[in-house]
N, C-alpha and C positions, 0 to 999 in steps of 0.2 A: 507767775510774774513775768513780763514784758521784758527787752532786755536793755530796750530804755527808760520805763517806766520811771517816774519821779525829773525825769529831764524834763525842762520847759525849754520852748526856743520859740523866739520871738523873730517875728520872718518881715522885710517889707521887699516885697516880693507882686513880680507881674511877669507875665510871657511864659516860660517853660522851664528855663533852667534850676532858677532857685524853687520853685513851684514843685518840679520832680525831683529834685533834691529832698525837700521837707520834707514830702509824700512821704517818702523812704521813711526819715525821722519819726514821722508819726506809724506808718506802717508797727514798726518796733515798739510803739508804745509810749514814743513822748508826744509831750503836751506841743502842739505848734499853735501859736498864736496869731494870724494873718492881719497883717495892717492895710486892710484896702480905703481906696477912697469912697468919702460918703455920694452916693447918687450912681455911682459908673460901677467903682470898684476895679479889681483886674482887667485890664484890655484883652485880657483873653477870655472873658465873659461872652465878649462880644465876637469872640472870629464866627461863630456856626450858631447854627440853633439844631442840632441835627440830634440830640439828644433828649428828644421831649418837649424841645425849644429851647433846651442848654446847651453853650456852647462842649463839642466833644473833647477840645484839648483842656479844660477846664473842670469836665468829671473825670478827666483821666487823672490829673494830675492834684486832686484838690482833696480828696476825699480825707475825713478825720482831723478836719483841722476847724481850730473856732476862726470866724471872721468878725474882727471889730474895724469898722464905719471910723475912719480918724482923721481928719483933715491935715496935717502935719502943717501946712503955711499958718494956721490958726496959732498963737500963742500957750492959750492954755490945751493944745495938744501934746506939745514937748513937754508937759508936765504926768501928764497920763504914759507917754511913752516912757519916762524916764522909770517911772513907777515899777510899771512893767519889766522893766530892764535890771532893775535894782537885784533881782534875787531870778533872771536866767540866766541858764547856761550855757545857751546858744543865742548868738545874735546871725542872722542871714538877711542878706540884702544883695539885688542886682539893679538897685537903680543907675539914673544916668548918672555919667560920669563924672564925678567932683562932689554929688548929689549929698551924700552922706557924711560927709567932712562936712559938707555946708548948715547939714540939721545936728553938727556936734555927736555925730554918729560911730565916726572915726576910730580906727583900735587905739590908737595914741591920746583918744579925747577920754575916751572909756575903761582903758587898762587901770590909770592910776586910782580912776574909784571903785573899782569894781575889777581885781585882778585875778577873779576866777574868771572872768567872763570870756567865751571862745566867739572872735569876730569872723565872720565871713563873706566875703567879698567875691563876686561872680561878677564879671564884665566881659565886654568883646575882648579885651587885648592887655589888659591885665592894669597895673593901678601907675606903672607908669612909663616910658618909652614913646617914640613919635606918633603913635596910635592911641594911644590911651584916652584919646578923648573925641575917636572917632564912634557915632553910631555902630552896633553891629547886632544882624540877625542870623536866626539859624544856614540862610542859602547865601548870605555873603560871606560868612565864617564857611561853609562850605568852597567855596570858591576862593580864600583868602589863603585858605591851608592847600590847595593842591587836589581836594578830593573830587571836583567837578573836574580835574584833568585826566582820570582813569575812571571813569566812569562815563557811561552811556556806550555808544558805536562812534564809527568814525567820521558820520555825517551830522551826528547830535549828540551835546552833553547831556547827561543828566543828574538832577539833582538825585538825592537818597529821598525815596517815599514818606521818609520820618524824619523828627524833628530832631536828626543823628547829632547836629553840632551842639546842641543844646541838652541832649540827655548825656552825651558825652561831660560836658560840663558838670550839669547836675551831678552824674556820679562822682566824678571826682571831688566834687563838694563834697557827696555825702559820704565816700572812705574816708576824706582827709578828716571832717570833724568826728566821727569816729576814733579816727588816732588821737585826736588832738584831748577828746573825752579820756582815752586811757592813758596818756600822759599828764593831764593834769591831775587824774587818780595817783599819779606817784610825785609830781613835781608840788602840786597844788596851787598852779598858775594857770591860768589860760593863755593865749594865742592868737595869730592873727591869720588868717588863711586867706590867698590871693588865688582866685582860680579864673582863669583864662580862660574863653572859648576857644582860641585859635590855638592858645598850648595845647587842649584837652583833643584837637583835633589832627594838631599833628603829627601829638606821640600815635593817634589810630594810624596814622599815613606813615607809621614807621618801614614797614615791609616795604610798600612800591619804593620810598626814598631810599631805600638802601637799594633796591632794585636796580637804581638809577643814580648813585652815587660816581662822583669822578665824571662826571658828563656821559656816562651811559644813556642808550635809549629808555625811556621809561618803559611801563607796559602798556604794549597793544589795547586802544579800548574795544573790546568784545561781546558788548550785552551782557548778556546774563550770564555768558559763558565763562572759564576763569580766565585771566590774563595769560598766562606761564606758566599751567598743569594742562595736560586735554590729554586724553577727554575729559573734561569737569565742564556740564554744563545740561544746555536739554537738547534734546533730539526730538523729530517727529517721530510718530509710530504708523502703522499703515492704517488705522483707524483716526487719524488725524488730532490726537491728543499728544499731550508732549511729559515726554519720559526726562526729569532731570539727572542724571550721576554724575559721579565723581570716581577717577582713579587716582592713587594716591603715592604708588610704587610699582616697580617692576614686576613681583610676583603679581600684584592686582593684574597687569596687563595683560600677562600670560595666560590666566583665567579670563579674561573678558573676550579674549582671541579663542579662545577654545572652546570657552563653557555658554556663552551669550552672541557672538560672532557666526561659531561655529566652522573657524577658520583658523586652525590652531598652526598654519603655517605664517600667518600675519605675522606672529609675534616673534619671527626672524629676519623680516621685511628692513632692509635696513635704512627704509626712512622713516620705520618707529621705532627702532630698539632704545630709545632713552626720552625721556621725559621730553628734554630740551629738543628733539629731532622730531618729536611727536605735535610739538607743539610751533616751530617751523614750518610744519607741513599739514599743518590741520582741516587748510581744503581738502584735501586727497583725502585726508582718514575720514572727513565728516561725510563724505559721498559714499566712502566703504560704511561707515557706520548707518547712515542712512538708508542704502539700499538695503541692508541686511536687517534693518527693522521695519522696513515696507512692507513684510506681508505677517507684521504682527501685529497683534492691538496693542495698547500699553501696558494692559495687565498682563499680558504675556512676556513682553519685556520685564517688567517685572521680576516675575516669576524664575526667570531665567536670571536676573541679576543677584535676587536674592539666594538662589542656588549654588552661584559664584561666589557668594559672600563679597559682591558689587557695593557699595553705599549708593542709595536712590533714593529718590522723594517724589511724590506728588507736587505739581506747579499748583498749589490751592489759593484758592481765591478768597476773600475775608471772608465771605459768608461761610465759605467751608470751614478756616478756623474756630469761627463761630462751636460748629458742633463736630468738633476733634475728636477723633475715638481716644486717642492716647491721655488728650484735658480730660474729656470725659470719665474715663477710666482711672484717671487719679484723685479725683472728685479736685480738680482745681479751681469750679466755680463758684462762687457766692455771689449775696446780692445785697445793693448797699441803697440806702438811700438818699433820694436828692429832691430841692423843692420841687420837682417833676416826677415824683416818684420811683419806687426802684428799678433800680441796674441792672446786671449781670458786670461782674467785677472778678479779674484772675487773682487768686491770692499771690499775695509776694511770692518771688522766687527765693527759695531758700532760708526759708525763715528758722531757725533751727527745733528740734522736737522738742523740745519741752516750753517750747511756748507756742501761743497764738499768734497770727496774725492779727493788727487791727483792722478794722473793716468798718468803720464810724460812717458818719455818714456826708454827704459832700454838702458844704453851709452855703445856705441863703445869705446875701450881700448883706453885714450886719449882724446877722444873726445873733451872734454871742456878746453883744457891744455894752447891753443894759447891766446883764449876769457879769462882764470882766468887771466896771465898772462898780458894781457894787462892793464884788470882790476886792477890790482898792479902796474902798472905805467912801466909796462916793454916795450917797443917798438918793433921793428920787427926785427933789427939789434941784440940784448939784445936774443932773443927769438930764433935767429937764433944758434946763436953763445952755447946758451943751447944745443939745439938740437945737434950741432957738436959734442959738449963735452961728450956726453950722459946722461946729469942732468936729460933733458927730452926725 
């Protein structure tokens, strides 16, 4: 058994955050029920076609869910939706803001008839305050919270590669209803859950903010390199590949002077003997560290770091992750299906052993629309006559 198995959660849901939240829900084994519109569906259908001609942040984030075609401005849609809603557990929505109070969506419209029901609410800025009814995406919640201010070098910001502000969110959607499921197991209420993008991003921006609390300087932006540890970052090698480490402590240093340097008088140098003097003075050490892996490859770096008991990585490129010795080695791949046919898909992280992962398949726009529907006691005549209308 699943270890949500028998949960239903009814999602109106587009872009990333509520979308990778469910994933999660259904991952475990509940039932997620996708409310897209008829003809378009998810606007993140549309960002790519780089998936078979599916968009990729859309089979990332969609898989195992049914999708029912609902027009909501339609009248007898509020009737199918309410249906629906009568006997889930979860309700999730990131529409615009006001959006769901306006279709009588609301934890306060919804609690008194249905007070198991767990409401969840994902917005830019949360449901109320002078923002609340401002637009927000994943790179302006990036830049609203601070995280475009330590990031990039000192001549360019840069955003996060990934859609950080918004899986940020996501999760914390999908722990809070989680708890929110274990406490109505004891209380026998549901609840109402408000999750921010820009909270969900600042508690990540906790460290630099403290870093920089009292009007401190913040941290230095660095590339790739860390702000306020170093060496933590990459170096060249004399084969012209780039070696990433990290040291983490003073004994680490001592070993990386002695045992990878091979300069174990360094490590008495007194413009590195502390973290904080290390990192002061990082041009100086980067030129020592440099020179002294000029006439190594990277594997030989390597070799010597790992000797040290250094922490190191390859800088790999997607295709590399692609065929991971370590993924591979764990068997963490599967493959799912989409109307483009199959994938190659990571199983969830951490799913615990004694159960599966779900691994369903990623729905065609509609797909499940006819089957929910009958499922609600609608007939074929009833379902036609939708269709006509454009409900569905």
């Amino acid at each position: 058994m699943k270890p949500l198995e028998g949960i239903k959660v009814v999602t109106l849901e587009h872009a990333i955050a509520a979308p990778f939240c469910t994933r999660q829900l259904a991952d475990l084994g509940a039932r997620v029920i996708k409310i897209e519109r008829p003809g378009t569906g998810d606007f993140a259908r549309g960002y790519d076609e780089r998936v078979h001609g599916l968009s990729s942040h859309f089979v990332w984030t969609n898989r195992s869910k049914e999708s029912l075609a609902l027009d909501l401005k339609q009248p007898a849609a509020m009737e199918i939706l309410d249906a629906l809603v009568a006997d889930a557990d979860v309700l999730v929505q990131n529409l615009a803001p006001g959006a769901a109070d306006r279709l009588g969506l609301g934890y306060e419209q919804l609690s008194a008839r249905y007070p198991k029901l767990i409401v969840c609410d994902i917005s830019g800025y949360g449901a109320d305050g002078p923002y609340r009814d401002r637009k927000a995406y994943d790179l302006l919640i990036q830049s609203e919270s601070g995280f475009l201010s330590v990031t990039g070098s000192p001549e360019q910001p840069a955003k996060a590669g990934c859609s950080i502000a918004d899986i940020a969110a996501g999760m914390y959607a999908y722990s809070n209803i989680l708890s929110a499921l274990l406490q109505r197991g004891r209380t026998g209420r549901g609840c109402r859950i408000d999750v921010s993008m820009l909270e969900s991003m600042v508690e990540w921006m906790g460290y630099p903010m403290y870093y920089a609390i009292d009007g401190q300087s913040p941290p230095a932006l660095s590339g790739a390199a860390h702000a306020t540890i170093y060496p933590y970052g990459p170096f060249p090698a004399g084969d012209g590949k780039t070696v990433m480490l990290g040291l983490q402590n003073e004994r680490e240093w001592k070993l990386f002077c002695d045992q990878v340097l091979l300069q174990p008088e360094l490590a008495a140098d007194p413009r590195f003997m502390t973290n904080s003097k290390r990192t002061a003075a990082r041009d100086a050490l980067r030129a020592v560290i440099v020179d002294a892996f000029s006439g190594l490859s990277a594997a030989q770096v390597g070799e010597r770091l790992d000797a040290a008991g250094i922490a190191n990585a390859q800088m790999n490129t997607l295709h590399d992750v692609w065929s991971h010795p370590q993924l591979k080695a764990r068997e963490r791949w599967r493959e799912v299906a989409t109307p483009a046919g199959n994938v190659p898909a990571l199983l969830p992280p951490g799913v615990p052993s004694n159960a599966d992962a779900r691994m369903d398949a990623v729905p065609a726009l509609g797909q499940h629309t006819d089957a929910i529907l009958q499922e609600l006691g609608y007939d074929r005549v009833r379902i036609d006559a939708l269709r006509a209308d454009g409900t569905i």
